[in-house]
MDTraj code that builds the backbone (N, CA, C; nanometers):
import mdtraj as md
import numpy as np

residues = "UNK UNK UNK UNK UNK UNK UNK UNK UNK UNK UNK UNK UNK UNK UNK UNK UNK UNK UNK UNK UNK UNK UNK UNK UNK UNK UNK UNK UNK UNK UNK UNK UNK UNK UNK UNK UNK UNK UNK UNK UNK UNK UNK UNK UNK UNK UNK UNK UNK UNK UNK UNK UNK UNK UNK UNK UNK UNK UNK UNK UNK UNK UNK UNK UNK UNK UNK UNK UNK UNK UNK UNK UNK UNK UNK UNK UNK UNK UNK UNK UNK UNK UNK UNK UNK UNK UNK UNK UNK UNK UNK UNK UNK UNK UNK UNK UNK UNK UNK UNK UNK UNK UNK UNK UNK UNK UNK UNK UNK UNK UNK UNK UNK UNK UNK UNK UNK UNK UNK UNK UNK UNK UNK UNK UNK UNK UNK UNK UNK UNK UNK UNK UNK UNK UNK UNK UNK UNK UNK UNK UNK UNK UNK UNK UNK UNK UNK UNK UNK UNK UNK UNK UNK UNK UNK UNK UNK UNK UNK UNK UNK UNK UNK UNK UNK UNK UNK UNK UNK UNK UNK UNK UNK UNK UNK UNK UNK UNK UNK UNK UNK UNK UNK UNK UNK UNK UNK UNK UNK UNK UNK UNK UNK UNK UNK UNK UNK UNK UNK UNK UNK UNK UNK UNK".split()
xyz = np.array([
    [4.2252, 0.9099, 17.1763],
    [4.3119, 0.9632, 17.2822],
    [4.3255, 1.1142, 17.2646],
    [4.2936, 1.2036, 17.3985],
    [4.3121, 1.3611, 17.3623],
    [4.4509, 1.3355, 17.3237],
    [4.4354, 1.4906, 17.2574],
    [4.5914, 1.5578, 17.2087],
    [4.7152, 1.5720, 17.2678],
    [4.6222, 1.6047, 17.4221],
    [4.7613, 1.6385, 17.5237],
    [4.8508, 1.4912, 17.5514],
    [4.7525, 1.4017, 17.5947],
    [4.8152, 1.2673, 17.5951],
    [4.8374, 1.2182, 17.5020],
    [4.8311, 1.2103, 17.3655],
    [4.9025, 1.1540, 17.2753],
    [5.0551, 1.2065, 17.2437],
    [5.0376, 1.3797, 17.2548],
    [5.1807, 1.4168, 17.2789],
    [5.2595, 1.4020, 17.3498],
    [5.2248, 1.3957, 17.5174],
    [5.3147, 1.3633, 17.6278],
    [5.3397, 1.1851, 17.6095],
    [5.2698, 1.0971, 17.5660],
    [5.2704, 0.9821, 17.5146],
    [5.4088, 0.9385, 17.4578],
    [5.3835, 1.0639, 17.3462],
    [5.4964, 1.0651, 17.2447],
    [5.6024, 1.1037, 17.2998],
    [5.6383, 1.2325, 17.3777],
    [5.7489, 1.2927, 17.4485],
    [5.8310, 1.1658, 17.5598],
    [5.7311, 1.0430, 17.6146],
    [5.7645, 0.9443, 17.7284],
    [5.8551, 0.8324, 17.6142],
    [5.7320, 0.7937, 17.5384],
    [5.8593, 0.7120, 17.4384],
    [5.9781, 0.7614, 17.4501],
    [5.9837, 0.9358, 17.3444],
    [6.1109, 0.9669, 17.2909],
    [6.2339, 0.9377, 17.4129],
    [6.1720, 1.0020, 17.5068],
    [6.2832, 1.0245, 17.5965],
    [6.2909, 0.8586, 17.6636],
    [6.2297, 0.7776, 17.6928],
    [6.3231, 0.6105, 17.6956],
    [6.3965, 0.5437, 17.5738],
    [6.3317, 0.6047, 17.4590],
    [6.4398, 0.5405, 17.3479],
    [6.5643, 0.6028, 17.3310],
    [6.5934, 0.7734, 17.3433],
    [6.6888, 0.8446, 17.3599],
    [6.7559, 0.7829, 17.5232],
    [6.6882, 0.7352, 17.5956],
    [6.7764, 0.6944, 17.7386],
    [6.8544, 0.5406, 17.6844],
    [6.7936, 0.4806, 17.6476],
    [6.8179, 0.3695, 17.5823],
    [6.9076, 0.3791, 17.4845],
    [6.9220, 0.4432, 17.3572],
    [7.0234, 0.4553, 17.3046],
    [7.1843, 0.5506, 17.3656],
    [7.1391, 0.5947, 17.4668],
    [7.2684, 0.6812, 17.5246],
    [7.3107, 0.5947, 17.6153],
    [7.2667, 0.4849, 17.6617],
    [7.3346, 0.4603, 17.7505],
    [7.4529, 0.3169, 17.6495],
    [7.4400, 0.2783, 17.5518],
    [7.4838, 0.2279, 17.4471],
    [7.5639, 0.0851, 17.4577],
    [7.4883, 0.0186, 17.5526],
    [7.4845, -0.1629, 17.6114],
    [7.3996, -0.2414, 17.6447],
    [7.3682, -0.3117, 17.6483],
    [7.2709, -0.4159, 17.6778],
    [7.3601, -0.4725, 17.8351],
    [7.2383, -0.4926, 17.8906],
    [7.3561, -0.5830, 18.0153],
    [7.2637, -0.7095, 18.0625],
    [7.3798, -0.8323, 18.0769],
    [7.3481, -0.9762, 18.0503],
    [7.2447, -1.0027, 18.1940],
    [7.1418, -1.0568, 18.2153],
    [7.1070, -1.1264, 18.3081],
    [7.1755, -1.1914, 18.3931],
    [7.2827, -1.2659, 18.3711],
    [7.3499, -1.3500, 18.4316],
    [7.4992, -1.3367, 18.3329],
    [7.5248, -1.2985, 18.4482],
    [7.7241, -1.2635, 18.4112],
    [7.7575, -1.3814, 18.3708],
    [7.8536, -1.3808, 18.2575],
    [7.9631, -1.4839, 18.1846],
    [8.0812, -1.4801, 18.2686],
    [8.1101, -1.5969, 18.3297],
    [8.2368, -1.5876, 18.4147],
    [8.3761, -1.5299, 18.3249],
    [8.4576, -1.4513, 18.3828],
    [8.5632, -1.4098, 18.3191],
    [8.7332, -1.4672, 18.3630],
    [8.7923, -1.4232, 18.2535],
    [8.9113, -1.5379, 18.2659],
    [9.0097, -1.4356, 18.3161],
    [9.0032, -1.3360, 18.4109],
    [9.0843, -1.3024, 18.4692],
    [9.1237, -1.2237, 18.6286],
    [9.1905, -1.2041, 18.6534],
    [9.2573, -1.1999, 18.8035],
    [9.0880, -1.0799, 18.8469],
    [9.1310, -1.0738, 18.9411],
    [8.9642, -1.0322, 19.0375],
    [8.9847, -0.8592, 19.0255],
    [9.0840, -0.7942, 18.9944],
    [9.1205, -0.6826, 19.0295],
    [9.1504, -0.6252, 18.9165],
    [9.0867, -0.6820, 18.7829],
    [9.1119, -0.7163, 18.6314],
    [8.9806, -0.6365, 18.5424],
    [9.0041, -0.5945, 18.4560],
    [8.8515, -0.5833, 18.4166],
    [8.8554, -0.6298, 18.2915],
    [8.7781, -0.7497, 18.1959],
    [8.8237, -0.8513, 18.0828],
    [8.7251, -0.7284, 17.9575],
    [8.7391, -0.7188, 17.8887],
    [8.6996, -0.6491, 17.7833],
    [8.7707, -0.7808, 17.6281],
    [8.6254, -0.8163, 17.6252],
    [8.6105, -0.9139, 17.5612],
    [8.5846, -0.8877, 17.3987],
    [8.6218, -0.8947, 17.2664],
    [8.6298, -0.8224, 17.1249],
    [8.5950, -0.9484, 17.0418],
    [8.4341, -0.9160, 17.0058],
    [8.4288, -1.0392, 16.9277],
    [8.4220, -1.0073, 16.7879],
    [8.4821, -1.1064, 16.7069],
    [8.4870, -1.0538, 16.5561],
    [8.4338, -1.2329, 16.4706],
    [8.4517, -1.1515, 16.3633],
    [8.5001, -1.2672, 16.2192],
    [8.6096, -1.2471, 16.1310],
    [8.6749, -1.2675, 16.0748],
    [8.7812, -1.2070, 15.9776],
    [8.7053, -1.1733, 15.8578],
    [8.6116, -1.2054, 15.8274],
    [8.5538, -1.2159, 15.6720],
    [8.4301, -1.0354, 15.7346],
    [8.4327, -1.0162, 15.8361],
    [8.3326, -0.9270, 15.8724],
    [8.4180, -0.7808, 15.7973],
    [8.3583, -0.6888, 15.7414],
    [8.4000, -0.5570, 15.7063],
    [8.3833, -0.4749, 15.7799],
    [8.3080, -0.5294, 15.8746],
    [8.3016, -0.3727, 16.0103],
    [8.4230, -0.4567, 16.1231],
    [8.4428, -0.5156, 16.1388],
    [8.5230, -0.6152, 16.2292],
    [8.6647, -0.5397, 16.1804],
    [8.6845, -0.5274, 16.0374],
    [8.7960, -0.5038, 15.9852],
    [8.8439, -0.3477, 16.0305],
    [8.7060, -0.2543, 15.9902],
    [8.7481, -0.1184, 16.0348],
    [8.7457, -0.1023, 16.1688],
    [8.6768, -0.1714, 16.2745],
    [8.7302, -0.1422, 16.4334],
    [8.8708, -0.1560, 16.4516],
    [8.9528, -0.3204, 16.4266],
    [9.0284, -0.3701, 16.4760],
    [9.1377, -0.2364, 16.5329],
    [9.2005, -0.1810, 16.3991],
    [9.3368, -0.0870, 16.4312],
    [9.2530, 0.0134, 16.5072],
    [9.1396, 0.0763, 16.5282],
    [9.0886, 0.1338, 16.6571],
    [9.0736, 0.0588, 16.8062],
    [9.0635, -0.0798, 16.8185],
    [9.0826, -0.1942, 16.9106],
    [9.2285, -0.1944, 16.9210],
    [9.3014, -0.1700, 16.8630],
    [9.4424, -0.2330, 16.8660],
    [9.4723, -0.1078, 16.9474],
    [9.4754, 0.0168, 16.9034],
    [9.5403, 0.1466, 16.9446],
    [9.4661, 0.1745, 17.1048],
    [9.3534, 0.1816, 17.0623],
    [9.2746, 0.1786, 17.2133],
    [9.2843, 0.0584, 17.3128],
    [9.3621, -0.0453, 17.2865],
    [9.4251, -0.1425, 17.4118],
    [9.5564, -0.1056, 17.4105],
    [9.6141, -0.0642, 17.3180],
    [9.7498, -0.0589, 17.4138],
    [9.7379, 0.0836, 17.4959],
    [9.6522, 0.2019, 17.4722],
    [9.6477, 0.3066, 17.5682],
    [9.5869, 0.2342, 17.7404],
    [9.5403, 0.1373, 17.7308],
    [9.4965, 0.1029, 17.8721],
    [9.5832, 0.0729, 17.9833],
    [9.5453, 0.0706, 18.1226],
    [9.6230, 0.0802, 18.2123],
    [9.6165, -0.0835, 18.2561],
    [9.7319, -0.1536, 18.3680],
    [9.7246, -0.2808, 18.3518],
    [9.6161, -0.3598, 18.4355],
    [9.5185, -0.2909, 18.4804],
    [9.3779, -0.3556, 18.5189],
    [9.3012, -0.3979, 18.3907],
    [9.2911, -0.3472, 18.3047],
    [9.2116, -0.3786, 18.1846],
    [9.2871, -0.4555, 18.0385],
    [9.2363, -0.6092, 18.0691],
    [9.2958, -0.6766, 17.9910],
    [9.2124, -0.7151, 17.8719],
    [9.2246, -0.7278, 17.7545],
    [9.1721, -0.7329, 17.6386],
    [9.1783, -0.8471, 17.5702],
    [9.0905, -0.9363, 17.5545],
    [9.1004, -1.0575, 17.4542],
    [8.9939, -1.0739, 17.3645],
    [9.0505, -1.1696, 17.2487],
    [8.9839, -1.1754, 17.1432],
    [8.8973, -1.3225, 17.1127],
    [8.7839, -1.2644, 17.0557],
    [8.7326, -1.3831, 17.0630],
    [8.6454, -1.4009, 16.9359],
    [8.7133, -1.5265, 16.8399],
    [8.6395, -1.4919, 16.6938],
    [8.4945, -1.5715, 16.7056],
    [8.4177, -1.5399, 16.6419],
    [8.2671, -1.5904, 16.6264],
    [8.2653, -1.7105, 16.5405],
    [8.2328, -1.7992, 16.5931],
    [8.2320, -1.9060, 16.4218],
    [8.0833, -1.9536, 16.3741],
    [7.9998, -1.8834, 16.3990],
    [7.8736, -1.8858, 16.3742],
    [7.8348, -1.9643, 16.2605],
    [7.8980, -1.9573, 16.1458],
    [7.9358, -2.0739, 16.0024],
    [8.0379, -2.1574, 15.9888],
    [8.0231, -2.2660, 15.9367],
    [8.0943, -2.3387, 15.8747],
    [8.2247, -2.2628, 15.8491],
    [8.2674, -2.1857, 15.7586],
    [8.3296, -2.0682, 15.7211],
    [8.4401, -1.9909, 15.8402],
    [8.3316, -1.9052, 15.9281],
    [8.3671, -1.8283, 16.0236],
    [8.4481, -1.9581, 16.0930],
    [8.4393, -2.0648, 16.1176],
    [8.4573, -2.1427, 16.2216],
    [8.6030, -2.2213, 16.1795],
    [8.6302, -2.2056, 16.0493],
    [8.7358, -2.2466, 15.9682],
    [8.8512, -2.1310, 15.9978],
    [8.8040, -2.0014, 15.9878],
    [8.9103, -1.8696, 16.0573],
    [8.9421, -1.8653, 16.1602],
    [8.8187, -1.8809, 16.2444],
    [8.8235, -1.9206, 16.3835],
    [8.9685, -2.0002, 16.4281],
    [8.9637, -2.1199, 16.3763],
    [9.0803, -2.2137, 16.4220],
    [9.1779, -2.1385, 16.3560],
    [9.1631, -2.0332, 16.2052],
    [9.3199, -1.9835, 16.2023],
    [9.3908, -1.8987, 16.3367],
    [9.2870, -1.8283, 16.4169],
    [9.3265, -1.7500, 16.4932],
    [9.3689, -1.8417, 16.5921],
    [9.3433, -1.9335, 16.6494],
    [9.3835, -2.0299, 16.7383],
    [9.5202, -2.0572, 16.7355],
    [9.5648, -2.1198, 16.5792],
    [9.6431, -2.1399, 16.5486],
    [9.7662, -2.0662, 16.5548],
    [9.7468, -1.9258, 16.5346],
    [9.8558, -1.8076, 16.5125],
    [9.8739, -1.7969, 16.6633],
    [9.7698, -1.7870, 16.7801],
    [9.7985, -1.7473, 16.8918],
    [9.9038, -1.9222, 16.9648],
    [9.8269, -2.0554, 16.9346],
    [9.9095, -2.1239, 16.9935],
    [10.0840, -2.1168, 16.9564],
    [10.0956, -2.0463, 16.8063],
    [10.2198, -2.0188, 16.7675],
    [10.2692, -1.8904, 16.8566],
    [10.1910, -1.8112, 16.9091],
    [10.2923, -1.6932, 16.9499],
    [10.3192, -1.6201, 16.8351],
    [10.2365, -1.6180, 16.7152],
    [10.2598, -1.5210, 16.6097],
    [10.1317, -1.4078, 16.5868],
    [10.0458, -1.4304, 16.6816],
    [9.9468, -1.3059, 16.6961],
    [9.9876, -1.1989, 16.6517],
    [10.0708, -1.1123, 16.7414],
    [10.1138, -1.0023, 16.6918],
    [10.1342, -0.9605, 16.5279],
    [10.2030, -1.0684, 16.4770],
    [10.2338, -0.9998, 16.3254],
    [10.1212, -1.1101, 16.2496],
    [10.0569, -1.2016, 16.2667],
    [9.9626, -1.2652, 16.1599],
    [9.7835, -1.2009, 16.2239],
    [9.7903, -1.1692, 16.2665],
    [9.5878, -1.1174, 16.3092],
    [9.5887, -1.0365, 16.2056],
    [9.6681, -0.9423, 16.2654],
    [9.5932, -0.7648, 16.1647],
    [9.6503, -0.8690, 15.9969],
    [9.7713, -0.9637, 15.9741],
    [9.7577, -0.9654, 15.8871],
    [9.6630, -1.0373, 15.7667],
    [9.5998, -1.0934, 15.8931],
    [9.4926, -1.2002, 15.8256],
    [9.4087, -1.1328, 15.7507],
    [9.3544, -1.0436, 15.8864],
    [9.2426, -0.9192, 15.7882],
    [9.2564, -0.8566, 15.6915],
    [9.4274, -0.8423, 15.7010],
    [9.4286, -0.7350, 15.5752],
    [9.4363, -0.8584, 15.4141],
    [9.4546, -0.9875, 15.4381],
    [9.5007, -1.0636, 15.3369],
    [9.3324, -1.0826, 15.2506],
    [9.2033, -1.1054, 15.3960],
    [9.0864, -1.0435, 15.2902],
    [9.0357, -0.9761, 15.2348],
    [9.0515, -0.8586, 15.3201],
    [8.9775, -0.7389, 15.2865],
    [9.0670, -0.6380, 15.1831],
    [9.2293, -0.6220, 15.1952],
    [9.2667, -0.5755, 15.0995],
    [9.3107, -0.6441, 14.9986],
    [9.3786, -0.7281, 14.9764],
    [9.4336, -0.8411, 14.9082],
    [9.3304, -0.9251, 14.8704],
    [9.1942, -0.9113, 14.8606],
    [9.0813, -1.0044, 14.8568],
    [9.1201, -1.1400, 14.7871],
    [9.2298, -1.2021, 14.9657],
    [9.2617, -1.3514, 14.9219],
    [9.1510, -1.4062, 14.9821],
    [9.1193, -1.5106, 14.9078],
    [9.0274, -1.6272, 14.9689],
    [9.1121, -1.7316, 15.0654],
    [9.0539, -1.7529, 15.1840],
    [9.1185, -1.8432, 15.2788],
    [9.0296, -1.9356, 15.3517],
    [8.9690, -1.9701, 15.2350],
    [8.8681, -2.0826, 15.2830],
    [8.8845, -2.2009, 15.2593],
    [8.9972, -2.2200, 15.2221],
    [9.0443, -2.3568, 15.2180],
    [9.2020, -2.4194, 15.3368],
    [9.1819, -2.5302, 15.3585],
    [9.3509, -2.5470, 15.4211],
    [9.4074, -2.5398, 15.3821],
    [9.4171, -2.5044, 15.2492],
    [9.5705, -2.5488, 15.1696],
    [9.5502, -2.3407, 15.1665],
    [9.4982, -2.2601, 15.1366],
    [9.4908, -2.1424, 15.1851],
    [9.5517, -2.0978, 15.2857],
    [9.4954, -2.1489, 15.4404],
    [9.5360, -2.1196, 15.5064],
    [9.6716, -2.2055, 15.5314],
    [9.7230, -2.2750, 15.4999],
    [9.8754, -2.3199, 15.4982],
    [9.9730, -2.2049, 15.4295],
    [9.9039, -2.1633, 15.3444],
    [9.9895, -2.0977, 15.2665],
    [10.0187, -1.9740, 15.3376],
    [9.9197, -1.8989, 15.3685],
    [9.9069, -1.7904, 15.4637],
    [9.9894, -1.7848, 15.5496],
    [10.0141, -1.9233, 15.6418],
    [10.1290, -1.9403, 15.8153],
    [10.2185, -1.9282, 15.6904],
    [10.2556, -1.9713, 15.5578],
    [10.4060, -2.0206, 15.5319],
    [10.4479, -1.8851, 15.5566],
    [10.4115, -1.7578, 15.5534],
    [10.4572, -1.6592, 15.5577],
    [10.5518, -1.6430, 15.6679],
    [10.4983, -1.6899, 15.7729],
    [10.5645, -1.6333, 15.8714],
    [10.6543, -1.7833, 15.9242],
    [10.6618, -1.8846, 15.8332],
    [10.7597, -1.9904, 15.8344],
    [10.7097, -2.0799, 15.9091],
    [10.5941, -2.1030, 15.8785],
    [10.4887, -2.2539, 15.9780],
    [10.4866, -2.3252, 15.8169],
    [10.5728, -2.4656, 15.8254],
    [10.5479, -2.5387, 15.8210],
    [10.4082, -2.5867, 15.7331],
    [10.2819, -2.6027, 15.6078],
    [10.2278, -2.6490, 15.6172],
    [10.1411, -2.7470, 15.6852],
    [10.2491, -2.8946, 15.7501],
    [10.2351, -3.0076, 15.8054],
    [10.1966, -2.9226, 15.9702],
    [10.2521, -2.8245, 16.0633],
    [10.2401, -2.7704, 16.1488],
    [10.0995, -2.7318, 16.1242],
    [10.0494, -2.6483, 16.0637],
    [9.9092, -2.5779, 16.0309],
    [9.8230, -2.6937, 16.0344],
    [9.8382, -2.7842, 15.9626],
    [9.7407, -2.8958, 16.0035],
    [9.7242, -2.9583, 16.0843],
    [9.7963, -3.0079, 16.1261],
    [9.8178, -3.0696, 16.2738],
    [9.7489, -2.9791, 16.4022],
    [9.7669, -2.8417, 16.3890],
    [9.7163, -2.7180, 16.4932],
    [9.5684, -2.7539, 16.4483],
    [9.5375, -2.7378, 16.3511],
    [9.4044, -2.6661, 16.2937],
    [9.2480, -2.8122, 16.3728],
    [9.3332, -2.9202, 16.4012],
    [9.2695, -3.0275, 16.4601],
    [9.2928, -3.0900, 16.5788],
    [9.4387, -3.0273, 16.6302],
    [9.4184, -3.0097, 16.7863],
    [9.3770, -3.0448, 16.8836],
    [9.4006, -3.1006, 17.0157],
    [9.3175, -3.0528, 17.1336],
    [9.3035, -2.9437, 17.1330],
    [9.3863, -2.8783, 17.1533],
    [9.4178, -2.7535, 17.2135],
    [9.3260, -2.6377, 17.1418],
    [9.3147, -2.6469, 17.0010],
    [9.2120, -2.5832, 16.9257],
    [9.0710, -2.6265, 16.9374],
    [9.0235, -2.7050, 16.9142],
    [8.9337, -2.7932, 16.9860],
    [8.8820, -2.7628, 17.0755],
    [8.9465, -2.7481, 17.2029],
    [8.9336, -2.6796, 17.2995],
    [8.8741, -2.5495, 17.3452],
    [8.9194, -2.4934, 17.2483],
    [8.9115, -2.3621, 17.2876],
    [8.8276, -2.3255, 17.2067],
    [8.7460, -2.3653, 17.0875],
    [8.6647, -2.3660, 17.0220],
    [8.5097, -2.3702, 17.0672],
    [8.5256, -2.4806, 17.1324],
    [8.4167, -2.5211, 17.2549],
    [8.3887, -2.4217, 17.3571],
    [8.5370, -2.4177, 17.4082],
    [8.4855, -2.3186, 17.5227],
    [8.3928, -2.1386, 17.4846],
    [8.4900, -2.1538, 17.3511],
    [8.4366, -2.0052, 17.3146],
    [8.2877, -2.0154, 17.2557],
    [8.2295, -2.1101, 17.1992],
    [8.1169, -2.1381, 17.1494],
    [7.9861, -2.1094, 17.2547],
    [8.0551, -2.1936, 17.3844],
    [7.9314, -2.1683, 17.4596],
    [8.0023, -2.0282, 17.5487],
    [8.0861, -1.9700, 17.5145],
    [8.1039, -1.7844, 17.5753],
    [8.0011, -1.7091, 17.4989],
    [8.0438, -1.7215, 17.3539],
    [7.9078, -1.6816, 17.2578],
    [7.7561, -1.6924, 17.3118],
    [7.7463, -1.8209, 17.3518],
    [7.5736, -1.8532, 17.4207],
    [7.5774, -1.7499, 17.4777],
    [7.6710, -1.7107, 17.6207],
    [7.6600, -1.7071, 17.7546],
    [7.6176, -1.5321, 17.6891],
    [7.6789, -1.4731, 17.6076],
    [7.6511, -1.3056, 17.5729],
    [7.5261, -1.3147, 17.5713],
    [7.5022, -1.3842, 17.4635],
    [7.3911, -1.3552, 17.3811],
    [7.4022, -1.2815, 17.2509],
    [7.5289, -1.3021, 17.1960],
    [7.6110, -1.2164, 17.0798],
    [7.5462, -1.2916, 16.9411],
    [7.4761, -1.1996, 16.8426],
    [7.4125, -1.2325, 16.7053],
    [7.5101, -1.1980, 16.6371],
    [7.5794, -1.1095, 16.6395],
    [7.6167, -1.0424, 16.5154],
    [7.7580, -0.9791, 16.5808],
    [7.8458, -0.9406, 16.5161],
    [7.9737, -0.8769, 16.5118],
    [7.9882, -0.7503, 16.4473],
    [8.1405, -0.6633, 16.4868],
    [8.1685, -0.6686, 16.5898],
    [8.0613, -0.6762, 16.7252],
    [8.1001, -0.6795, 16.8336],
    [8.0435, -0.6416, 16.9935],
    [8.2152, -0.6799, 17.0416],
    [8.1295, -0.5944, 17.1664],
    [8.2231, -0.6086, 17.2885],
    [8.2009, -0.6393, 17.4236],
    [8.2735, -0.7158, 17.4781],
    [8.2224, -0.7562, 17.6335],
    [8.2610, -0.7189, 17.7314],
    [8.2315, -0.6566, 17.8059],
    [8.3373, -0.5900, 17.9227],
    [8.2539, -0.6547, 18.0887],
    [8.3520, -0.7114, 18.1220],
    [8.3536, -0.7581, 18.2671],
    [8.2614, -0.8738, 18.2509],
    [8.2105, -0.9502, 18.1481],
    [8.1012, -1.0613, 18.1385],
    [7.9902, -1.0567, 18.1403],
    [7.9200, -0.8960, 18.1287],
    [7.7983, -0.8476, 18.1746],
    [7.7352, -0.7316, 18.0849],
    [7.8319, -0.6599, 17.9823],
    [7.7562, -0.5351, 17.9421],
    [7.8101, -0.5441, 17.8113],
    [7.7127, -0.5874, 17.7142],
    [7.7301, -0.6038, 17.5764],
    [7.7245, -0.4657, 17.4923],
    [7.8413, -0.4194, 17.3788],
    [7.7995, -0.3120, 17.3372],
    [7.8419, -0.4238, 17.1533],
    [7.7474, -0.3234, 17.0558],
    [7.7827, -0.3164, 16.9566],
    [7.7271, -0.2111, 16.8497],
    [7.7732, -0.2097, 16.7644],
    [7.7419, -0.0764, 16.6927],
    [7.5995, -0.0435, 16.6715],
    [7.5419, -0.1227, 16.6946],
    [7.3451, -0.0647, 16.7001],
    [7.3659, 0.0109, 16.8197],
    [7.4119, -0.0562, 16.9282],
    [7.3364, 0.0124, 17.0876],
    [7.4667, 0.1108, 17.1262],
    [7.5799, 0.1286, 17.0028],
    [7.6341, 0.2662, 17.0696],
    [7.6236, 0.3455, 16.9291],
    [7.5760, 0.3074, 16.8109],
    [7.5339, 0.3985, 16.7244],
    [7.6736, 0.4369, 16.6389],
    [7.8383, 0.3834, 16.6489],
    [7.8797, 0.3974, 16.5679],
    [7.9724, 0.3055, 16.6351],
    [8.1112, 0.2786, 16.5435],
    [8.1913, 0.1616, 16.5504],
    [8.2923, 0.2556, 16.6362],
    [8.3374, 0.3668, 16.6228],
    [8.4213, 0.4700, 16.7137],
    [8.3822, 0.4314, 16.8715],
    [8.2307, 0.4316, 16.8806],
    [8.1533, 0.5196, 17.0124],
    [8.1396, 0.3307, 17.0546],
    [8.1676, 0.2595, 17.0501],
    [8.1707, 0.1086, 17.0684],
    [8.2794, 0.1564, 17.1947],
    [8.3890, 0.2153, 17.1097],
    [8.5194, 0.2339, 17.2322],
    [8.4962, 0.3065, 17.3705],
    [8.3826, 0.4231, 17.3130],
    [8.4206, 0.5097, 17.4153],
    [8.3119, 0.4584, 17.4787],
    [8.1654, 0.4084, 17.5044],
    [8.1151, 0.2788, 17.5114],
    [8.2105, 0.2379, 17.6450],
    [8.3046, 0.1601, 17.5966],
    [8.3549, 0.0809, 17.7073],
    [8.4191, 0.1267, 17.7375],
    [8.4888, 0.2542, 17.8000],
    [8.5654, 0.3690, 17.8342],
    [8.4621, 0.4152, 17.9944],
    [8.3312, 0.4097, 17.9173],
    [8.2507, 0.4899, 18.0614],
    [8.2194, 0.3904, 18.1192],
    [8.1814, 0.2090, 18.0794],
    [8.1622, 0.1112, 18.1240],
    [8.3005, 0.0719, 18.2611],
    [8.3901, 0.0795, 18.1961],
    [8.5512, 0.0704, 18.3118],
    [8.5353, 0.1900, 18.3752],
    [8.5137, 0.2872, 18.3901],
    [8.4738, 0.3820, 18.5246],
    [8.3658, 0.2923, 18.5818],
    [8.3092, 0.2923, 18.5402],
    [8.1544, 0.2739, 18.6224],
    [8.2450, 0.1103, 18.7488],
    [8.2731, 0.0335, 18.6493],
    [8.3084, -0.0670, 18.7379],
    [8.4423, -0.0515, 18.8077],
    [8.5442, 0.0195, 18.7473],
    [8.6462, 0.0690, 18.8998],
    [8.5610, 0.1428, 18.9998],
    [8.4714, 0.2398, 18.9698],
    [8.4011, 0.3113, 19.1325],
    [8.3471, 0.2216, 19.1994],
    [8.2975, 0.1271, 19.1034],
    [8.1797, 0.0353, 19.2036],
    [8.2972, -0.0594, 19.3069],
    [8.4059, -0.0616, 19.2722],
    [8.5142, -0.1633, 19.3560],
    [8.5664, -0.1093, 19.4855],
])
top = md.Topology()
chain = top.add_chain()
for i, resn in enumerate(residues, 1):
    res = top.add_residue(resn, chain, resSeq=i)
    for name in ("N", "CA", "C"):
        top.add_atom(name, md.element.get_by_symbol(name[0]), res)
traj = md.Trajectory(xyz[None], top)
């Protein structure tokens, strides 16, 4: 191949992989239906508790949803990809069917990652709710559920519907996957879905 075309060759790559990494999402073939009002935009946060990058987004997830305005609603959605993950999974179920989200999430994370408690067992995670005054016998009873159960399922095949490998990512509107490969840092994940919610308020 002459010179000139191997360089302009080279210059066509650079500049689609540089277009490709700036634009910093993947977007789904076929939209994941979303669970909220039409005038809503769902920004979807998938994690693990046991994940260490999951851990350093969250209080950047936390701070950057409550700055949002009330079109853009934020939910969480843990991965249970293992045996393991899928055992946390139902803790988060659990804390939210309690209405203790607020003070047990961030504290879950922090009970692995700083406190490097192990909570891979039930009698673990019993111990964990006693904190916030659940009952043991309550924790078990949740942890097998319909209602957990439920929602386990449903989130399992939400997972399919992304196409989500790996954690963190984020989902915004059921259609435009970001995670720290395709926006290049765990910060730029946010701002990521910052230019994603323009794009879809103009388009409305």
């Amino acid at each position: 191949m002459p010179f000139l075309k191997r360089g302009l060759l080279l210059v066509l790559l650079t500049f689609v992989s540089t277009q490709l990494f700036a634009q910093g999402y993947k977007t789904l073939a076929d939209r994941v239906p979303v669970h909220v009002a039409a005038d809503q935009i769902e920004v979807t946060a998938i994690f693990s508790y046991t994940c260490p990058y999951c851990y350093q987004l969250e209080p950047q997830l936390l701070a950057w949803s409550d700055k949002q305005t009330a079109d853009v609603q934020v939910v969480h959605l843990p991965a249970a990809f293992n045996a393991q993950w899928e055992h946390l999974a139902r803790g988060y179920y659990i804390m939210d069917a309690l209405n203790i989200t607020d003070k047990a999430h961030m504290a879950m994370f922090d009970a692995i990652h700083r406190d490097n408690t192990n909570l891979g067992s039930q009698r673990a995670l019993n111990q964990f709710f006693e904190r916030f005054g659940i009952k043991a016998e309550d924790t078990e009873r949740l942890y097998r559920s319909f209602g957990v159960e439920s929602r386990l399922r449903q989130d399992t095949a939400r997972l399919r519907g992304y196409r989500v490998t790996g954690v963190p990512a984020l989902v915004v509107d059921g259609r435009y996957v970001i995670d720290g490969n395709s926006a290049g840092s765990l910060p730029n994940m946010l701002k990521v879905a910052d230019q994603l919610i323009e794009k879809i308020r103009a388009s409305r």
